[in-house]
Each structure stands twice: as C-alpha cells, then as structure tokens.
C-alpha positions in Angstrom: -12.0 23.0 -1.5 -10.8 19.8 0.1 -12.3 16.5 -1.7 -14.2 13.6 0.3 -11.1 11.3 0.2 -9.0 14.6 1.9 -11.7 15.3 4.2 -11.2 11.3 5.3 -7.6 11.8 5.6 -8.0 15.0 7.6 -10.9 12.8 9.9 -8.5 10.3 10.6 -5.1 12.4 11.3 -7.4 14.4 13.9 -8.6 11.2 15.2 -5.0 10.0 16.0 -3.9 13.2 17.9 -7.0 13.0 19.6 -6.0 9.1 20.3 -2.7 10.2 21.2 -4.4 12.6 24.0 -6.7 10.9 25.6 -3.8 7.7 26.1 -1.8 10.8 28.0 -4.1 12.3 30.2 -3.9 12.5 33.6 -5.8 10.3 35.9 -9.2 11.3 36.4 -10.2 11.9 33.3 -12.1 8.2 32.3 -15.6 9.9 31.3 -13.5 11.5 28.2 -11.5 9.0 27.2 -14.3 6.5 27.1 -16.6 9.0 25.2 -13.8 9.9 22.7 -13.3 6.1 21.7 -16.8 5.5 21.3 -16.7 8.4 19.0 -13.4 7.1 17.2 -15.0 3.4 17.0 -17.6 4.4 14.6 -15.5 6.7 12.2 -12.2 4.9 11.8 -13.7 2.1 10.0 -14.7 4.4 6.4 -11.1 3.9 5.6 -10.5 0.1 4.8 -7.3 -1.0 3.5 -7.5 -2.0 -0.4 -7.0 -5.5 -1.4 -3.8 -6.2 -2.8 -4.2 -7.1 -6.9 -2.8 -9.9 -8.5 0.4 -9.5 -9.9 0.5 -9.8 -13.7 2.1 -12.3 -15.6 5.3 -9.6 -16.6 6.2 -8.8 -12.8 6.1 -12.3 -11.4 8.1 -12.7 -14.7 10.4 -9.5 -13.2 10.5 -10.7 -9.6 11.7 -14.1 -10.2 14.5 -12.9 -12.9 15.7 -9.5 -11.5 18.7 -11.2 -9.8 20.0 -13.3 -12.9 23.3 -12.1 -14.2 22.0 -12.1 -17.3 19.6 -9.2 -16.9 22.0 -7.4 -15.1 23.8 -4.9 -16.6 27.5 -4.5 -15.0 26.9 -1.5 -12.8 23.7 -3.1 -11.0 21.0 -1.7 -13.1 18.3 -4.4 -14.9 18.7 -5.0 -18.6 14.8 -4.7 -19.4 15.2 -4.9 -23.5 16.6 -8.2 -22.8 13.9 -9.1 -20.4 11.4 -8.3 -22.5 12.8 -10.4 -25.4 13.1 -13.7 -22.9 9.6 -13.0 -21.4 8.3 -13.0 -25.0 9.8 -16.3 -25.6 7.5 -17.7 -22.5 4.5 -19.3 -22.4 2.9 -16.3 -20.7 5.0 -13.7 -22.9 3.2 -15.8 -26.2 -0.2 -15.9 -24.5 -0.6 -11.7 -24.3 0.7 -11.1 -28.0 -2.4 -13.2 -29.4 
C-alpha cells in the first residue's frame, strides 16, 4: 500500500506526462490544454521544496579545510582523525564538548 508522500510523488510524475502532452498536441486542441493546467495549478503546489538547514559548526569547519594539504592524505582521500583533533582545538570545537 503506497504511503501519502508516494501517492504525492505518483500525483506529480503523472502530472508531468500529462504536461508533456498537452505542450505536444496538435492544434485544435486549446479547450484541453487549458482545462488540464487549471487542474495542474491547484495540485502541484502540495509539494514545496524544503528549506535548506544551517550548516553546523563541524561542516563549515569541513568545507573550509577539505583542500589543506594537511588533511589530505597522499592518495586524495581526507584525513578526518586529524580534522577532528584541529576542530577540537577551535573555538567552536571547545564550545560543543561543554
């Protein structure tokens, strides 16, 4: 049994092909395409994109460090122990441990 957030999904993904139809019909055809947007108008909307959250005070740590040769292990790969020991060291590493 398909959940409500499926069900959305499904809603949507037939509201594209039917998008995708009425922008390739032949001439003629105006009554449907304008009845099939009206329809598509008031459905779409149920799915809004999420907000994007913060990010916490360990990945901007990450993001801003990731390319330092000193994280960086020889064969490309990040050196996260060693992170973790700097970022520990940092006024935001010091702030989570009390």
């Amino acid at each position: 049994m398909p959940t409500d957030r499926e069900r959305k999904y499904y809603q949507l993904g037939f509201q594209d092909g039917a998008a995708w139809f009425e922008d390739n019909l032949p001439t003629g055809h105006f009554e449907a395409k304008k009845t099939r947007r009206a329809i598509g108008a008031e459905i779409h909307p149920l799915m809004k994109p999420k907000p994007k959250r913060k990010l916490s005070a360990w990945n901007k740590y990450v993001k801003a460090n990731s390319k330092k040769p000193r994280f960086r292990y020889r064969n490309g790969k990040l050196n996260l122990k060693k992170m973790a020991i700097a970022f520990r060291k940092t006024p935001a590493g010091r702030k989570k441990r009390r």
